[in-house]
N, C-alpha and C positions, 0 to 999 in steps of 0.2 A: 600802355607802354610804361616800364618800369625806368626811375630815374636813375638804377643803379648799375655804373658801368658794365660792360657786359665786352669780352672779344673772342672771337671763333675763327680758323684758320677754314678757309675753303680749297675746294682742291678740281672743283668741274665747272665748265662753264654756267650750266644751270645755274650754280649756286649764286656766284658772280653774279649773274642776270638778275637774281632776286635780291643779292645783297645792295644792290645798286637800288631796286626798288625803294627797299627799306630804308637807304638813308634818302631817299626823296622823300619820303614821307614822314619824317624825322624832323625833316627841312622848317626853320619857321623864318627866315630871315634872308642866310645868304649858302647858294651851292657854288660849288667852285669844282671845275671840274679841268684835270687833264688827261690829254688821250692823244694816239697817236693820229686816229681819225676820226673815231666815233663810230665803227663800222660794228667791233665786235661788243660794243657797249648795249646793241640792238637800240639805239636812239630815234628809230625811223619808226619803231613799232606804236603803234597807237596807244597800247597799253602807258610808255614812257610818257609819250607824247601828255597821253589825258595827264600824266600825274604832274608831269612838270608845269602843264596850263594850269592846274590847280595851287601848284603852289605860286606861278605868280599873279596869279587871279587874289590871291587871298589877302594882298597888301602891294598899291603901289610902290610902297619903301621894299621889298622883294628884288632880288637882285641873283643874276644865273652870268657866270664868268667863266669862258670857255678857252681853252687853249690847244690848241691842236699842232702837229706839227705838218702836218697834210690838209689842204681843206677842200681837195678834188671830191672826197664821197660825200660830202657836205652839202658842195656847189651841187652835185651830178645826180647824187642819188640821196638824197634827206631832205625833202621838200618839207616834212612837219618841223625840225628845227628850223628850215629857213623863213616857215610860217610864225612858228615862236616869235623869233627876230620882228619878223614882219608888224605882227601884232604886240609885242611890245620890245620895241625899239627900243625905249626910253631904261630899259631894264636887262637886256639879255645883249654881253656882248661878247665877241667871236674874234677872237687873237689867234695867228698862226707865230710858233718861237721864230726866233733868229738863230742864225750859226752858231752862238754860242749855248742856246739852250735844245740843239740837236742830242746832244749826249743822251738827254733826260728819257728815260724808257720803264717808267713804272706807272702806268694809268692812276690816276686818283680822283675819288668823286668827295668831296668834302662839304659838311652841311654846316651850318652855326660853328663851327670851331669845335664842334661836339663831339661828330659823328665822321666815319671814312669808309672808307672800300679803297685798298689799297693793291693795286694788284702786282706781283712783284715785277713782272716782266711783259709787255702785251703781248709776244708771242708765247707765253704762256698761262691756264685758266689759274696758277697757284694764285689766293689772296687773302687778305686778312678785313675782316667788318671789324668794327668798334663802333659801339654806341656809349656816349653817355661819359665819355673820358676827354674835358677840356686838356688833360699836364700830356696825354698820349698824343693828341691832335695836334699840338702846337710846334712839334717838327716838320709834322708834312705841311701842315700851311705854312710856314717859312718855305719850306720845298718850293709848295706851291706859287709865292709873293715871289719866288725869285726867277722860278718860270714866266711869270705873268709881266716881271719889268725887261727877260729877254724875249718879248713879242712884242709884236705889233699887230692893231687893227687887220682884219684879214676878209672877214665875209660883213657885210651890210644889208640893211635893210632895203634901201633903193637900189637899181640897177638905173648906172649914168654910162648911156652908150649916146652917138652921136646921129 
């Protein structure tokens, strides 16, 4: 992997699905991710699955911060992220926004403050990767930090029924 910034405009979902990869695996610290549900990010597929358990296998101090503004496909159908949660609790947490961060509509998977996949629109596959560019990264994690204070706590690792 080369240190030196790199950015490519994507234009199909394919690509998306792989650019997604690549910044998980990029990942050494902290992902941060927004999405409208996780549905078209293919987060249920084993493939994610295994990369995501490896990056937080690879360091307790690992850290994966989700925001969604839907957590119905999550609850209903993404039993491998609800397993993530599951197995590590202490590390992987699951925020649905509030009212006032409904507006927000451009997916973003973000790794170390490094690296993104930004996609413009979730209804549609246009996106841009970045590798390797902290002064490019540091608007959508703001993006991001301001999504993340209009949520709240939304999916947990225990189910408390009566």
């Amino acid at each position: 992997m080369s240190d030196e910034p790199s950015s490519q405009y994507l234009s199909g979902r394919i690509e998306y699905q792989q650019a997604l990869d690549t910044v998980i695996e990029h990942a050494r610290h902290t992902l941060r991710i927004f999405d409208y549900d996780l549905h078209e990010g293919g987060y249920n597929a084993v493939q994610r699955y295994e990369r995501l358990k490896r990056f937080l296998l690879a360091s307790t101090n690992n850290r994966l911060y989700v925001v969604l503004h839907s957590v119905d496909y999550i609850n209903r159908e993404c039993p491998r992220m609800k397993n993530l949660l599951r197995e590590h609790s202490y590390a992987v947490f699951i925020h649905q926004t509030n009212t006032e961060a409904r507006m927000a509509y451009d997916p973003l998977l973000i790794a170390d403050d490094l690296h993104y996949v930004h996609r413009f629109h979730y209804e549609q596959p246009r996106a841009e990767l970045v590798l390797n560019d902290h002064k490019q990264t540091q608007p959508l994690l703001h993006r991001f930090e301001e999504i993340w204070h209009a949520s709240t706590l939304a999916v947990t690792a225990t189910t408390i029924g009566l």
